[in-house]
N, C-alpha and C positions, 0 to 999 in steps of 0.2 A: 550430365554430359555437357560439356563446355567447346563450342564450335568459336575456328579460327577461322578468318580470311584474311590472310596476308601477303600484299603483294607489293609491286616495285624493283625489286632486285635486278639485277643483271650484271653485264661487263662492259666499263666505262673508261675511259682514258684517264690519264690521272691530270687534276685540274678542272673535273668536269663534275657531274650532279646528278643525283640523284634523290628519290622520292620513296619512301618507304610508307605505306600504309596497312596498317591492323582493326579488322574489325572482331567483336568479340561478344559473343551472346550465350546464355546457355536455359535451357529448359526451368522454369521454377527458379531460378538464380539472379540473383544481381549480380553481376559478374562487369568488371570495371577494366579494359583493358588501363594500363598504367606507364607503360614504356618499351625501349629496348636493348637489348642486351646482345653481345655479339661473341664468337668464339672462333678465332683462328684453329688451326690442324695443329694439334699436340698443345694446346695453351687451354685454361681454363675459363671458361663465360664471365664476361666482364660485364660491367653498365657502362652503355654508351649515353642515355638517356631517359631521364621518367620524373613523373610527376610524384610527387608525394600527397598522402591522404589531403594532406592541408591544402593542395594546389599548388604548390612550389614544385620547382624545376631542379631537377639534379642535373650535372652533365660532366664524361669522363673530361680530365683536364686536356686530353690526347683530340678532343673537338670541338671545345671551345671555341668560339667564334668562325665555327666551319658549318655546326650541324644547329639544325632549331627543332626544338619537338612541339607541339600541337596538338588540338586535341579537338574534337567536334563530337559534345555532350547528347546531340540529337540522332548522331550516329552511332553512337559508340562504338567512336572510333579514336585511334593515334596514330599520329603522321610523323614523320621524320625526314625534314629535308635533310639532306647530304649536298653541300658545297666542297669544292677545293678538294675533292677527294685524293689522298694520297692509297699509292701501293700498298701501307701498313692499316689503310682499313677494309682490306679485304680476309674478308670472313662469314660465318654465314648468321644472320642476325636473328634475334628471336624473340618476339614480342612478347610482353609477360602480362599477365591479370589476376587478376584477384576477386575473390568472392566477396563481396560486403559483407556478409552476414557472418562467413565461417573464417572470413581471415586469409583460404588458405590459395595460395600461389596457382596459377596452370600456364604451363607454357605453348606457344603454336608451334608452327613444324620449323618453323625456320624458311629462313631465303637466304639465296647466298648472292652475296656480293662482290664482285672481281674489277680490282683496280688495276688497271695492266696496259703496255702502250704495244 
């Protein structure tokens, strides 16, 4: 059983900021929260942002120089500032993790994020 805590979401002005954080633990597991991922209504789960195994940073082209991801090894946890938010990044995000040992993916419940003036 792989438990989420993520929070930060809400509805912001567009130009304005936000703070996304995901915590990620599970029973008997290593379980590594790794990044996040967002999906608008009728559109498919994209990467916004994640760390890869090596500790390198991915990030969609659509946030570049908007959003920074982060990570706090002692918490295990991942943070996603949001700068400069525009309208097109409202959606609801979803932080993803991964098991060290088995490889295999688990997603949290999602937050939703509302860019809107």
């Amino acid at each position: 059983q792989v438990q989420f805590v993520e929070s930060g979401g809400g509805l912001v002005q567009p130009g304005g900021s936000l703070r996304l954080s995901c915590a990620a633990s599970g029973n008997n597991l290593r379980i590594f929260p790794m990044g996040w991922y967002r999906q608008a209504p009728g559109k498919q789960r994209d990467l916004v942002a994640a760390f890869t195994t090596r500790g390198r940073t991915n990030y969609a082209d659509s946030v570049k120089g908007r959003f920074t991801i982060s990570r706090d090894n002692a918490k295990n946890t991942v943070y996603l500032q949001m700068n400069s938010l525009k309208a097109e990044d409202t959606a609801v995000y979803y932080c993803n993790a991964y098991d060290v040992d088995t490889l295999k993916d688990y997603w949290g419940q999602g937050t939703q994020v509302t860019v809107s003036s």
